[in-house]
C-alpha positions as CSV (number, residue, x, y, z in Angstrom):
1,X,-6.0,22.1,17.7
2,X,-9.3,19.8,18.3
3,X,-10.2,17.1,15.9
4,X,-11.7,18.0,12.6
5,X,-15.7,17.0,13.2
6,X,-16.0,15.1,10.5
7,X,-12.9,13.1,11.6
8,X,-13.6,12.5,15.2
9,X,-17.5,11.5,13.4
10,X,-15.8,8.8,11.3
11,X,-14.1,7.6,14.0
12,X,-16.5,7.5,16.1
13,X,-18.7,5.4,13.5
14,X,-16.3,2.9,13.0
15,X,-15.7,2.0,16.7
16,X,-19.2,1.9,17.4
17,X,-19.4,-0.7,14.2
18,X,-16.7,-2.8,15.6
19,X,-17.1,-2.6,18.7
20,X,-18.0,-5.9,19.5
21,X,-15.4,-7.6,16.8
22,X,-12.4,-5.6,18.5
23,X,-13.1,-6.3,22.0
24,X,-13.0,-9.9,21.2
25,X,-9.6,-9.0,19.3
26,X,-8.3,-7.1,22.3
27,X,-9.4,-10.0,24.6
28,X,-7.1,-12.5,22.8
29,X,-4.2,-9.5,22.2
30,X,-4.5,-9.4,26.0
31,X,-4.6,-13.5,27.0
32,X,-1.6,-14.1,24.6
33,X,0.3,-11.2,26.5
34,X,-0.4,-12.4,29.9
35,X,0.2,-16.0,28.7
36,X,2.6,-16.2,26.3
37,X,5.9,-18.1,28.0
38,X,7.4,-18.1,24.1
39,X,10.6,-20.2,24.4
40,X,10.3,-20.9,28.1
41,X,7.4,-23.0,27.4
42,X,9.6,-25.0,25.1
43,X,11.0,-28.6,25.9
44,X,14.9,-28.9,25.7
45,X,14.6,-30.7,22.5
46,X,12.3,-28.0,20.5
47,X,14.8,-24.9,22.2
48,X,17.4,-26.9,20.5
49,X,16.0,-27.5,17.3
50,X,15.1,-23.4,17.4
51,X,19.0,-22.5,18.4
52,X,21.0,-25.0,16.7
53,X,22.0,-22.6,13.8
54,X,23.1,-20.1,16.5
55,X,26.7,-19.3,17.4
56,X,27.6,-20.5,21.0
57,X,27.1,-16.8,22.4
58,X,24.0,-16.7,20.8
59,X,22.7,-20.4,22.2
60,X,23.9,-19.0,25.5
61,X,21.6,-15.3,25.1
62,X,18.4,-17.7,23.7
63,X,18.8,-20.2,26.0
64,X,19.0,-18.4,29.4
65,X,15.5,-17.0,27.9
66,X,16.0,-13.3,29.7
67,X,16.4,-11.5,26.9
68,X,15.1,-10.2,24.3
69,X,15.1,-12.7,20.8
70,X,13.7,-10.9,17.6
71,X,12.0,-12.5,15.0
72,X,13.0,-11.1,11.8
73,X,10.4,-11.9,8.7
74,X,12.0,-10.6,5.5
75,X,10.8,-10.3,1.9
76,X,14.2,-10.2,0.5
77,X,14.8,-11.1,-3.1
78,X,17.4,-9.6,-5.5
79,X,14.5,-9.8,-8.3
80,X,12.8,-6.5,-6.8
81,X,15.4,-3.6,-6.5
82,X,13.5,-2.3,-3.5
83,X,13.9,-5.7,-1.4
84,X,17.7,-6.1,-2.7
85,X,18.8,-4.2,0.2
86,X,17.5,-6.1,2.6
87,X,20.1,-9.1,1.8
88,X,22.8,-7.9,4.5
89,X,20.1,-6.9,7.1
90,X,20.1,-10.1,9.2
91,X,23.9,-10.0,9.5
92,X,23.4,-6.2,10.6
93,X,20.9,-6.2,12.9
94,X,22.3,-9.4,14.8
95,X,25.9,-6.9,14.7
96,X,23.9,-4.5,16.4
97,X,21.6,-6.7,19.0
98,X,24.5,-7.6,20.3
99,X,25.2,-4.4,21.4
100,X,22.2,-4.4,23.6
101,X,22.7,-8.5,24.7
102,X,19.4,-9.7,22.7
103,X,19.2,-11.6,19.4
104,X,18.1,-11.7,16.4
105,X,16.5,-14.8,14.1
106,X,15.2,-14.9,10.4
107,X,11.7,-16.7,11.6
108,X,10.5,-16.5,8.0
109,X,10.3,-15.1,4.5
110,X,7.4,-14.5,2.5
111,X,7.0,-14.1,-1.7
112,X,7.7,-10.4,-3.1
113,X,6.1,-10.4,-6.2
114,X,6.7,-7.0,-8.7
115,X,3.9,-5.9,-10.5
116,X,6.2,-3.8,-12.3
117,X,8.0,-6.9,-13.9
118,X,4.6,-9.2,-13.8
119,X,2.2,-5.6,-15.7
120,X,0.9,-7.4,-18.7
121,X,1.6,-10.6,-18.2
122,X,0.2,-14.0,-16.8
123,X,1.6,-13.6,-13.0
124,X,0.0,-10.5,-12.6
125,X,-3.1,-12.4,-11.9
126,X,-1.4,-13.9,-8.4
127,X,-0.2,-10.2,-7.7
128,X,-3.3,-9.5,-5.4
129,X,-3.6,-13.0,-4.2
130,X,0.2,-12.8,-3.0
131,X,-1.0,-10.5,-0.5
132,X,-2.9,-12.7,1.7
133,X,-0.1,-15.9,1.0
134,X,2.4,-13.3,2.2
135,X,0.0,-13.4,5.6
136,X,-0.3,-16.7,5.9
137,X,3.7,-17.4,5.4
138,X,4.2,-14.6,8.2
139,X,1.5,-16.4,10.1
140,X,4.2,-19.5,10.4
141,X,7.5,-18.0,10.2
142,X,5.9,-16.7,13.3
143,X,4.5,-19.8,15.0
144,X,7.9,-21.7,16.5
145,X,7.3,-19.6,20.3
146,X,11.2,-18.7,19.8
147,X,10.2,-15.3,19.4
148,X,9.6,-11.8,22.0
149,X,9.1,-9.0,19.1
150,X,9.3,-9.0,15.3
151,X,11.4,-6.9,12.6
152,X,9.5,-6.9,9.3
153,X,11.6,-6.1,5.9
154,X,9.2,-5.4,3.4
155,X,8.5,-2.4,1.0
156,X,6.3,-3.1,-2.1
157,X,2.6,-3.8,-3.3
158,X,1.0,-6.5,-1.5
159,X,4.0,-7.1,0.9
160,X,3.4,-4.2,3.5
161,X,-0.6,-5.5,4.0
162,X,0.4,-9.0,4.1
163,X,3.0,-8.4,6.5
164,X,0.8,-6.5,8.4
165,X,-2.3,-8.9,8.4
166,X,0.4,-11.8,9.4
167,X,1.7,-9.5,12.7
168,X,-1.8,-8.6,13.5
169,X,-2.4,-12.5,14.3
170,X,0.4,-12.1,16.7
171,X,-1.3,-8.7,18.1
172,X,0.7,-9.1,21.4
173,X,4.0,-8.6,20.3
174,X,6.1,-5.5,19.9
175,X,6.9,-5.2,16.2
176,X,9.0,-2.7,14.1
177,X,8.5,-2.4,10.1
178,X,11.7,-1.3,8.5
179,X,12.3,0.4,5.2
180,X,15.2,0.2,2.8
181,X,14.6,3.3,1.1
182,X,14.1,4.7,-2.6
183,X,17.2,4.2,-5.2
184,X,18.4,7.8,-6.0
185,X,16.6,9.5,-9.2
186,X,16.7,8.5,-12.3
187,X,15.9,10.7,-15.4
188,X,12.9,12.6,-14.9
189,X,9.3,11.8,-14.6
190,X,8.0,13.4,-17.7
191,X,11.1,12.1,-19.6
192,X,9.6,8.4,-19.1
193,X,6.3,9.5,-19.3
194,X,7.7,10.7,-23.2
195,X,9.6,7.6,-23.9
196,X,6.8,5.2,-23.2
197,X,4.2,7.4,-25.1
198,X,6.7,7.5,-28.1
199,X,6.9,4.1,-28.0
200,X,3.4,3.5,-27.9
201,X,2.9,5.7,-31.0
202,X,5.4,3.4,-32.4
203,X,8.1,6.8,-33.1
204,X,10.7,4.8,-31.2
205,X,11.9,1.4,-31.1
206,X,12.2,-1.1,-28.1
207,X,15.6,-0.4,-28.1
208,X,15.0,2.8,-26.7
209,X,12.2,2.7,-24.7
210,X,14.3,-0.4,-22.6
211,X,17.5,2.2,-22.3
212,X,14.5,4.5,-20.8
213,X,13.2,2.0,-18.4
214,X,16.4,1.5,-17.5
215,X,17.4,4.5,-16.8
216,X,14.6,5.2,-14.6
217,X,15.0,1.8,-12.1
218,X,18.5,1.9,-12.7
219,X,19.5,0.7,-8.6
220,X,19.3,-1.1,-5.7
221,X,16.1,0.9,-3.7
222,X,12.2,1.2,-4.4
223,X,11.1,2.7,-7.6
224,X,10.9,6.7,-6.7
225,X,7.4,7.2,-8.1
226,X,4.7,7.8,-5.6
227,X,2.8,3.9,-6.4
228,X,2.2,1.5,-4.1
229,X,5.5,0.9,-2.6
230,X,5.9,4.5,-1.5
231,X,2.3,4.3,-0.5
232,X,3.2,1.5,2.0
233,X,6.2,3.6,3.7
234,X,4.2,6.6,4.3
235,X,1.6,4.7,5.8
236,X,4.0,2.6,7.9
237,X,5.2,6.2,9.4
238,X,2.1,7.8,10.0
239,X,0.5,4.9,11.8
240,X,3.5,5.0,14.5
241,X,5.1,1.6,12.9
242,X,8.4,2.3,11.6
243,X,10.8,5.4,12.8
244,X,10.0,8.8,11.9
245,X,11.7,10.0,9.0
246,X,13.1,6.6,7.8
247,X,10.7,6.0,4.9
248,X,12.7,7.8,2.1
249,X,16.3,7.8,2.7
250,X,18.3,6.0,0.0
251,X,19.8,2.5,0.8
252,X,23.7,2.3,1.4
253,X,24.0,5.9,3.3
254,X,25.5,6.1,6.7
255,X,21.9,7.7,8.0
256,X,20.2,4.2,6.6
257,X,22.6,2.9,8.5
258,X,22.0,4.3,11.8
259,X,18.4,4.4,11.3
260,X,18.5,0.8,11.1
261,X,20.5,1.0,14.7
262,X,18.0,2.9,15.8
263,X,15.1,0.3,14.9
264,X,17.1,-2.7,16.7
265,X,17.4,-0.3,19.9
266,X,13.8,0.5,20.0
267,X,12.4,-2.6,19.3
268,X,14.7,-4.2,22.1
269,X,13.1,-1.3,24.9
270,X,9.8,-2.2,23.6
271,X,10.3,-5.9,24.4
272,X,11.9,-5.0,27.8
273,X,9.1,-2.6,28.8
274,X,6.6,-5.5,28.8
275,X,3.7,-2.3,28.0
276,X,0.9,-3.9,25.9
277,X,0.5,-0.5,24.3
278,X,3.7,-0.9,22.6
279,X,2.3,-4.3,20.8
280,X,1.1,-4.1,17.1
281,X,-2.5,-5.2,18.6
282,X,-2.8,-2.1,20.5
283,X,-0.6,0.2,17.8
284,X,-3.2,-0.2,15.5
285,X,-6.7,0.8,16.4
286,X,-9.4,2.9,15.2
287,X,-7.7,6.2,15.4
288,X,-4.3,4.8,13.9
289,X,-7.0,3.1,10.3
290,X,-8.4,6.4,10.3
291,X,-5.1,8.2,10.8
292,X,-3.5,6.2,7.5
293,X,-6.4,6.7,5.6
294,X,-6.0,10.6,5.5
295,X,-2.2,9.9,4.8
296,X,-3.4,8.3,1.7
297,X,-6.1,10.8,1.2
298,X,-3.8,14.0,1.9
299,X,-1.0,12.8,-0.3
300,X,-2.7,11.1,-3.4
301,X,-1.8,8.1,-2.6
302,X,-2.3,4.5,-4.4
303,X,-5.8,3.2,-5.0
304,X,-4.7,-0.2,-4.0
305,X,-4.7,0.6,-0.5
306,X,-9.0,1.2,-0.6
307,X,-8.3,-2.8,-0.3
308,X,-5.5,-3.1,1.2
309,X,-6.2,-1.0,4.8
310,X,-9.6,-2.6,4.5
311,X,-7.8,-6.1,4.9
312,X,-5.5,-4.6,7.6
313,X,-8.7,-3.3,9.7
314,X,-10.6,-6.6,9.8
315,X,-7.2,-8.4,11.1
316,X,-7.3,-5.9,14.0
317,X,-11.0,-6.6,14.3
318,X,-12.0,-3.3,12.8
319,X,-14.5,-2.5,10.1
320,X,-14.1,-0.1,7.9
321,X,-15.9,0.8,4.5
322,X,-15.4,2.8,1.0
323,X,-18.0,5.5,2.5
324,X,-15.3,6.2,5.4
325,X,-13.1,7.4,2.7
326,X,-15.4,9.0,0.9
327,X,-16.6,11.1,3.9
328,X,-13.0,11.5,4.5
329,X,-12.1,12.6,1.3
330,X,-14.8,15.3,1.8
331,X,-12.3,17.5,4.1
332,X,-8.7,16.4,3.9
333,X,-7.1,18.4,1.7
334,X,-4.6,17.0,-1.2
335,X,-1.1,18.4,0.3
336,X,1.2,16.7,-2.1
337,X,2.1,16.3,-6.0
338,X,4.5,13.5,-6.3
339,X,4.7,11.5,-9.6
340,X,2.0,10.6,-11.1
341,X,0.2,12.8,-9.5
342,X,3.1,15.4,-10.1
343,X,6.7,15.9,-11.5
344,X,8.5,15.3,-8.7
345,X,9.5,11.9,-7.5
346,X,9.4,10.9,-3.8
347,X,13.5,12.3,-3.0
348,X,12.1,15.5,-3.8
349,X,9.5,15.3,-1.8
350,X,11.7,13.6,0.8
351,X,13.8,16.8,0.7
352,X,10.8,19.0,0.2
353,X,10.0,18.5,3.9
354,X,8.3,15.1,3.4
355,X,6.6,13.3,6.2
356,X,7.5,15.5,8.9
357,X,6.2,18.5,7.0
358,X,2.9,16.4,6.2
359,X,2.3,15.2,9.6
360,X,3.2,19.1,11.0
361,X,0.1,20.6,9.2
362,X,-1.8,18.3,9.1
363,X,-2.1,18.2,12.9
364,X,-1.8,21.8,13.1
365,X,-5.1,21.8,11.9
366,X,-6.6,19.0,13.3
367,X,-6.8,16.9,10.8
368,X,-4.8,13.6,12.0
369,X,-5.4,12.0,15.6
370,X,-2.3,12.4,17.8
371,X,-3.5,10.7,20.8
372,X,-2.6,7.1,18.9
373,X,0.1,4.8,20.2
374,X,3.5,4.5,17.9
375,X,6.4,2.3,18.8
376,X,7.9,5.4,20.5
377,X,5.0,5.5,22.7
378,X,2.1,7.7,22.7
379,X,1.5,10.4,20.8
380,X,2.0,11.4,16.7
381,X,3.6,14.5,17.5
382,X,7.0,12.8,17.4
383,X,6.7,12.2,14.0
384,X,6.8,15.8,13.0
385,X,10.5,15.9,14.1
386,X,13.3,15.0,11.4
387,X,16.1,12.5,12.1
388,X,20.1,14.1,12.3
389,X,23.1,12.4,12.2
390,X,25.2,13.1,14.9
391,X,28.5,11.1,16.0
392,X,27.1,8.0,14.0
393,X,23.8,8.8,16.7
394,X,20.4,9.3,15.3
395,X,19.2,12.4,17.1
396,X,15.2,13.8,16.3
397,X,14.9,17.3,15.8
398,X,12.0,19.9,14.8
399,X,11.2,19.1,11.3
400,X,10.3,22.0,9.1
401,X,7.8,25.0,10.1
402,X,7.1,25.4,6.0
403,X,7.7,23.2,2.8
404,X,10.5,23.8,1.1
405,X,9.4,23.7,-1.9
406,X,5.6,24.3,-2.9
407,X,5.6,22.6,-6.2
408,X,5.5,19.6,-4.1
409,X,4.1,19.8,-0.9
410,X,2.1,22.5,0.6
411,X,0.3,23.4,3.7
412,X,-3.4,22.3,4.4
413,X,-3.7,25.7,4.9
414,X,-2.9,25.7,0.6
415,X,-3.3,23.0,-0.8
416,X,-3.1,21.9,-4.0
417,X,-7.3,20.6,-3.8
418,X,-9.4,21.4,-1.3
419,X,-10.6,17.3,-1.4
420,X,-8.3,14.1,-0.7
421,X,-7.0,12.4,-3.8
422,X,-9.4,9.7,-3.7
423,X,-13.3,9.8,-4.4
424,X,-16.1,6.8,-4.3
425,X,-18.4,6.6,-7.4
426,X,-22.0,4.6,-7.1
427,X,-24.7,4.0,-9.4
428,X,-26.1,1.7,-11.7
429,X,-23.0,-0.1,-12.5
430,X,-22.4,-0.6,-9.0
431,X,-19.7,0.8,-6.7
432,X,-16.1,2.1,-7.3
433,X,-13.4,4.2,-6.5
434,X,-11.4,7.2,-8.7
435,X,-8.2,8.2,-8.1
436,X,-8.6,11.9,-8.6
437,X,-5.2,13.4,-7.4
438,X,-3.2,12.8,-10.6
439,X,-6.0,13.4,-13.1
440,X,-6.5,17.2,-14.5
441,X,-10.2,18.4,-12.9
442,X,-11.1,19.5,-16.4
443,X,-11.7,15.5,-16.9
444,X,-13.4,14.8,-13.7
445,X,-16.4,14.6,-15.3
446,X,-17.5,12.6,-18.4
447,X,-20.5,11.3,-21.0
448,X,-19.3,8.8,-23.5
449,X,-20.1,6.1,-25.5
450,X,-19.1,2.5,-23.8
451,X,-16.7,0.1,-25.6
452,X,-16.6,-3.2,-24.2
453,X,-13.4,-5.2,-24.2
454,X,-12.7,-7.9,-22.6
455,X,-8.8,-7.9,-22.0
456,X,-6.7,-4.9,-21.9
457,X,-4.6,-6.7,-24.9
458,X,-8.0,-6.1,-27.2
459,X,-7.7,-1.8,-26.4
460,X,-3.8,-2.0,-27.3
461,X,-4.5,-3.6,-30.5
462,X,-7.9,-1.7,-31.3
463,X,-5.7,1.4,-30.5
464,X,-2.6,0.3,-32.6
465,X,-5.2,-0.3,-35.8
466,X,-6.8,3.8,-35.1
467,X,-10.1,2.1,-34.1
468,X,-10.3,4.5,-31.2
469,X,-9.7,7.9,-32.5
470,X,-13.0,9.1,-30.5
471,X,-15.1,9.5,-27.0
472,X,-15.3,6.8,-25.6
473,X,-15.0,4.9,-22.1
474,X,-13.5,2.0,-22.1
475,X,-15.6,-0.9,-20.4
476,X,-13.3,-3.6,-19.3
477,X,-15.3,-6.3,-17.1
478,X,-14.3,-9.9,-16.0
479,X,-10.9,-8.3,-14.5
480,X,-12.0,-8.9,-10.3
481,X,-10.8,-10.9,-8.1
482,X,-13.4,-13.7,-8.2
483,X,-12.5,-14.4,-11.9
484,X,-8.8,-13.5,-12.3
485,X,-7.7,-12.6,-8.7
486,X,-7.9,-8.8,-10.2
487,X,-5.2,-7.8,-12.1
488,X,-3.6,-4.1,-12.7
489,X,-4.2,-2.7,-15.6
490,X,-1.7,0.2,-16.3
491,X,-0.8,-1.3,-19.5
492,X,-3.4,0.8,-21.2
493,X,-2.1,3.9,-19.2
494,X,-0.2,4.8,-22.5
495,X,-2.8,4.4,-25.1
496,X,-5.5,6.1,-23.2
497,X,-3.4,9.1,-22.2
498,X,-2.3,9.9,-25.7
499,X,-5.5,9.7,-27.4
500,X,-6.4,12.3,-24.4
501,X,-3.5,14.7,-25.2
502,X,-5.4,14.3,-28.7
503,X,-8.3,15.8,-27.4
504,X,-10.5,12.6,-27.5
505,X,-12.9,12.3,-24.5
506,X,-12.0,9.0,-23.0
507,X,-12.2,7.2,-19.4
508,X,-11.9,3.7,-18.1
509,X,-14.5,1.6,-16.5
510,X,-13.5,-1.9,-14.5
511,X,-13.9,-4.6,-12.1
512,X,-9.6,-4.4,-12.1
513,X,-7.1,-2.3,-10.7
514,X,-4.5,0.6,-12.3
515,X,-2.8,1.2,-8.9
516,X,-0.9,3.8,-7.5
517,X,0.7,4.3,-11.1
518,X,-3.0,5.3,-11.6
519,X,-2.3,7.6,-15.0
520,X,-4.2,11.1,-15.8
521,X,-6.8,9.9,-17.8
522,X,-10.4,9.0,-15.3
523,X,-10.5,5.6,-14.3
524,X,-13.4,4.4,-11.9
525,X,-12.2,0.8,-10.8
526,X,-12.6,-2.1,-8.7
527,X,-16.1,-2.2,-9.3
528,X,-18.5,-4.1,-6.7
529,X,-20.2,-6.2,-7.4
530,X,-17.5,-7.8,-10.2
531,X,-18.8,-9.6,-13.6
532,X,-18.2,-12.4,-12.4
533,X,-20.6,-12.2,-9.3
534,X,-23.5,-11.3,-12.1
535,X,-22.4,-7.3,-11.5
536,X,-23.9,-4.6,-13.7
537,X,-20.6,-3.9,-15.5
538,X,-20.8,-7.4,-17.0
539,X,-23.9,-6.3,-18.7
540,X,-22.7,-3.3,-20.2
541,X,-22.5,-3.4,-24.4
542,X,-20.5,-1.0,-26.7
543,X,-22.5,1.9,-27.4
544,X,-24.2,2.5,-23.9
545,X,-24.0,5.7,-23.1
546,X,-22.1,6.0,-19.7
547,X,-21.4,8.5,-17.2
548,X,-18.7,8.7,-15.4
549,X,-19.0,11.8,-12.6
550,X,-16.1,12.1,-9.8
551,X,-17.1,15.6,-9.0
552,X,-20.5,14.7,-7.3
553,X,-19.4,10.7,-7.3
554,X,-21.6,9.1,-9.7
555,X,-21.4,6.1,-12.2
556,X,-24.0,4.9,-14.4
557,X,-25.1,3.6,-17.3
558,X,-28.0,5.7,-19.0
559,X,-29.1,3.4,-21.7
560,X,-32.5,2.3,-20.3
561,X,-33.3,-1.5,-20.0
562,X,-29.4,-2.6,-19.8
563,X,-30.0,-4.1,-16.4
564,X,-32.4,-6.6,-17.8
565,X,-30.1,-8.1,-20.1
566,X,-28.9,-12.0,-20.0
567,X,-25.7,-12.3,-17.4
568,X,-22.6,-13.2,-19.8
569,X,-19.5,-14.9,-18.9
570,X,-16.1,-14.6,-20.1
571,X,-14.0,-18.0,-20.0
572,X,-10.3,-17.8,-17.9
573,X,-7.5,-19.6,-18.9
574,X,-5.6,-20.4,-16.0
575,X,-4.5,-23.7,-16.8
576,X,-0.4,-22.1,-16.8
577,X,2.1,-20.3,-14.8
578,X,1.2,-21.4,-11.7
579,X,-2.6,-20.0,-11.6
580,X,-4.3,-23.3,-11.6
581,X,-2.9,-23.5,-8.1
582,X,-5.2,-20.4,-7.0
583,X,-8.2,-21.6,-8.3
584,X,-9.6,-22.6,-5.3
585,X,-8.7,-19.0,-3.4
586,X,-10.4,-17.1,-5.7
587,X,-13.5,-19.1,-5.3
588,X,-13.1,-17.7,-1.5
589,X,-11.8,-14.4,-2.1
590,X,-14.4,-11.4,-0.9
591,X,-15.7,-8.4,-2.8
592,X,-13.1,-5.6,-3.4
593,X,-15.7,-3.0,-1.5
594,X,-14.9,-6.1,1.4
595,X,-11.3,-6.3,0.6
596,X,-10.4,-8.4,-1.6
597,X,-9.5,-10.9,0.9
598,X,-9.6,-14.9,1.9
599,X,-8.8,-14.0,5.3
C-alpha cells in the first residue's frame, strides 16, 4: 500500500524545513561514529577510575576494550510503581551480557517525578521542567567515553522525552529503551471514575475514596490508564526503539523476563554490527516524528506529547509544528478507546491485539511509513508480529489479522472517528490544542460565558459553594510555562465533569496542561502565546462570551474591544519546595507551540 498523500505531504514539508538543521545534526552523528575511540581513548588512570567497581571478569571484558560495554541510564525509584521494577534490572542485564561476553554499567540516573502524586500540589510546577533536567542528567551519566551503546529504563511523563532528548546528544550510538510493563487491573475504570465523582459531591468520605485509589494503583507496574506513561511505550514501539510487543506486558512474568533477554541480545548485535543506521541519530528521522505522531493521533493519545515529540524533533535537528498534527489529524483515523478515552484499560487493549494489531492496519492502509530504521533494522513491518514464549526463547510471530475485541480497538478501515484524537484550535485567544478522543462529539462545539480564575483551587471552592451551577467556560490563565513551568490541571477534571452529567454547558480554557488523563468535558490548552508573555488569554474577564469550536478548530473570544485591554499580571509564589531553584529556567523556557523547552 503507498503512502497516504497527505502523509508523504507532511513529511515532505518537514524535511524540506529542516533540512539544513538535520544535515548539520547528521554531520556530527556521523564525525562522532567515525571518531569515537570511547574507552580506548582513555588514559590507564581514567579506565581505572571507570572499572574499579567492576568484578575482576568484568575489569578483564572492559579493559581489553573489544567488546561491547552498555551504558545503562535508569529512572528507578520505588516512589513511582511503574519505575519500581526497574530496581533488579542492572543485576539482570549484567546476568545476561555475560552470556554474550559484553558488559553492562549504570552510567547514570535521572529524577522520575509522578504527576499522579505531585496533581495539586506545589511540585507539580517542576513536573514539566523535570523533563529537560532528566536530559541534561542523561547528557552526563553519558559523558565518561566508557560506553559502546545505551539501555534506557524509563516509563512515565517527562522521563521518556528527557531520556530521549539526552540520547539524541549521543546520536551515534546504538540505544535500546526498555519497558517494565503495566501492574495488572485494578477495579474498573468507571468504578474510579464514580468514586472520585462521589467524593467530589462530598457523598463519600476520604476514607473511601483513598480505599478506591488504592485499589486502582494497587502494584508494582505503570498505572493501566491510557495517560502519558502508556503514551510513552506506544510511542517507543512504533518509532522502532524498544522490541515489538514489549510495551504492555506486566512486570514479574517469565515473558518480561525474556523480553528483557531479548533487549540485552539485540542491543549487543547492534553494537557489534558497527551500522550507523542502527544508532538513535539515524533511528529517528523525519519519517520515524511523523510515524509517532499518528501513533498518538490513531490511538488518542496524551496531549502532553504536542510538546513533548516537538522537543524530541529539534534534538534530532528536526522541526516540527502544531499545524503537522493538525493536518495529520485530518486523515488518521481514531482506532482505539482505552481509558479515558474508553472503558477499557491498556491490558485489555494489550490483549485486544494491541500494538501489533495497530501497526497491522494502520500500514495496511498506508497510513504509517515502513521504510524507517528500528533497532531490528529496517523496516516497521516487524512490529506487526507478536512475541511467543518458547523454551524460555522469545520467538515473533504474525500478530493478529483482526482485533479481538472491537470495543477497544478497531480497524482503520472502522474506526471509532474518522479524525485522530487530537485537533489544533486558533483564534483570538491565540493558539491551542483539544484533546478530542475522550470527549463525547455532542460537546465538541461550545458558546459560553467566560469565568476567569486564576488557580484551579478558586473553581474547586467556587464549585463546592454551587457558584457554578451554569454555562460557563472556565478561563484559567497564568498556568504556562514561563510563569509556573505549566502545571496539569486534572484536579478540576471532577468538578467540571459532574456539573456536565448535570446538563450545564461547560469547557476549560488555559495556558496549562490536563494531560493524557485529559477528562470528557472540552478543554482547549496550552495556549500560545501564555499570560505571562502579554497573551490574549490574560486579557480575558468573566462574562466574555467565548467560543470554543474543535469541530472546524476555532477559539475566540467575541466580546469586541477585549484585545485592547491593560495586560494584567498574576504574582507566583515560588519562594518553597524547591521552585526558587527553577526560577531562572523558566525565564528561558520556549513557548509550548515551541516546546516548552530550555534546550
Amino acid at each position: 500500500m503507498s503512502i497516504h498523500k497527505t502523509i508523504s505531504e507532511v513529511t515532505e514539508r518537514i524535511t524540506s524545513r529542516s533540512a539544513s538543521s538535520r544535515k548539520a545534526y547528521l554531520e556530527q552523528v556521523q564525525k562522532n561514529f567515525k571518531q569515537d575511540t570511547g574507552r580506548r581513548g582513555l588514559s590507564c588512570g581514567n579506565l581505572a577510575h571507570g572499572f574499579a567497581g567492576c568484578s575482576s571478569d568484568e575489569k578483564a571484558v572492559i579493559a581489553a576494550g573489544e567488546e561491547p560495554n552498555m551504558a545503562i541510564i535508569t529512572a528507578y525509584n520505588d516512589m513511582l510503581s511503574a519505575h519500581k521494577p526497574y530496581e533488579t534490572y542492572p543485576d539482570e542485564f549484567r546476568t545476561y551480557a555475560k552470556e554474550f561476553n559484553a558488559t553492562v554499567q549504570v552510567a547514570g540516573a535521572t529524577p522520575a517525578m509522578c504527576d499522579g502524586v505531585t496533581q495539586g500540589m506545589e511540585g507539580m510546577d517542576l513536573s514539566l521542567l523535570s523533563r529537560d533536567v532528566i536530559a541534561l542528567s542523561t547528557a552526563i551519566g553519558l559523558s565518561h567515553s566508557m560506553f559502546d551503546g545505551v539501555f534506557n529504563l524509563g516509563i512515565c511523563d517527562k522521563i521518556v522525552p528527557g531520556l530521549m532528548i539526552g540520547n539524541l546528544s549521543f546520536g551515534h550510538y546504538p540505544v535500546v529503551f526498555v519497558p517494565a510493563g503495566p501492574m495488572p487491573s485494578g477495579i474498573s475504570n468507571d468504578e474510579k471514575a464514580r468514586i472520585r465523582q462521589e467524593f467530589a459531591e462530598g457523598k463519600i468520605g476520604r476514607e473511601e475514596l483513598l480505599k478506591g485509589e488504592a485499589d486502582s494503583y494497587h502494584s508494582p507496574g505503570t498505572c493501566t490508564f491510557y495517560g502519558t506513561a502508556n503514551s510513552n511505550q506506544m510511542l517507543m514501539e512504533i518509532m522502532g526503539m524498544q522490541l515489538p510487543g514489549s510495551s504492555f506486558v506486566n512486570p514479574g512474568t517469565k515473558m518480561r523476563a525474556a523480553l528483557n533477554h531479548a533487549a540485552v541480545k539485540i542491543l549487543v548485535e547492534n553494537i557489534r554490527s558497527k551500522d550507523i543506521s542502527r544508532s538513535i541519530g539515524h533511528i529517528i528521522d523525519e519519517k520515524a516524528i511523523v510515524n509517532g505522531i499518528i501513533g498518538l493521533l490513531a490511538t488518542g493519545g496524551s496531549t502532553n506529547h504536542t510538546l513533548h515529540m516537538i522537543a524530541i524533533a529539534k534534538a534530532a535537528g528536526i522541526h516540527i509544528t502544531w499545524d503537522d498534527f493538525s493536518a495529520l489529524s485530518e486523515v488518521i483515523p481514531l482506532v482505539c478507546r482505552v481509558y479515558p478515552n474508553g472503558a477499557a484499560d491498556i491490558n485489555h487493549f494489550h490483549a485486544s491485539g494491541g500494538m501489533a494489531f495497530v501497526i497491522k492496519t494502520l500500514l495496511k492502509n498506508g497510513l504509517l511509513h515502513e521504510d524507517v530504521n528500528t533497532i531490528l533494522g529496517k523496516g516497521l513491518l516487524k512490529y506487526t508480529k507478536e512475541p511467543k514464549l518458547i523454551n524460555r526463547v522469545i520467538v515473533y510471530e504474525a500478530g493478529p489479522e483482526v482485533s479481538l475485541n472491537e470495543s477497544i480497538i478497531r480497524s482503520a478501515e472502522n474506526p471509532f472517528q474518522k479524525t485522530g484524537g487530537l485537533k489544533v484550535l486558533k483564534g483570538n485567544i491565540g493558539v491551542s490544542v483539544i484533546k478530542t478522543s475522550a470527549v463525547d462529539p455532542s460537546h465538541h462545539a461550545l458558546e459560553a460565558p467566560a469565568i476567569v480564575f486564576d488557580d484551579q483551587d478558586d473553581l474547586i471552592a467556587a464549585f463546592k459553594r454551587g457558584e457554578l451551577e451554569k454555562d460557563f467556560i472556565a478561563v484559567i490563565p497564568f498556568q504556562g510555562p514561563k510563569q509556573k513551568g505549566m502545571p496539569e490541571l486534572h484536579k478540576l477534571t471532577p468538578s467540571l465533569t459532574i456539573l456536565q452529567k448535570r446538563g450545564f454547558k461547560v469547557g476549560l480554557v488555559t495556558d496549562g496542561r490536563m494531560s493524557g488523563a485529559s477528562g470528557k468535558v472540552p478543554a482547549a490548552i496550552h495556549i500560545s502565546p501564555e499570560a505571562a508573555n502579554g497573551g490574549a488569554i490574560g486579557k480575558i474577564q468573566t462574562g466574555d462570551l467565548i467560543s470554543l469550536d474543535a469541530k472546524n478548530g476555532v477559539l475566540e473570544c467575541k466580546t469586541p474591544g477585549f484585545m485592547n485591554r491593560e495586560e494584567r499580571s498574576v504574582v507566583y509564589h515560588d519562594d518553597s519546595h524547591g521552585r526558587q531553584l527553577f526560577k531562572n529556567l523558566r525565564g528561558l523556557i520556549s513557548s509550548s507551540e515551541e516546546g516548552a523547552g530550555i534546550l
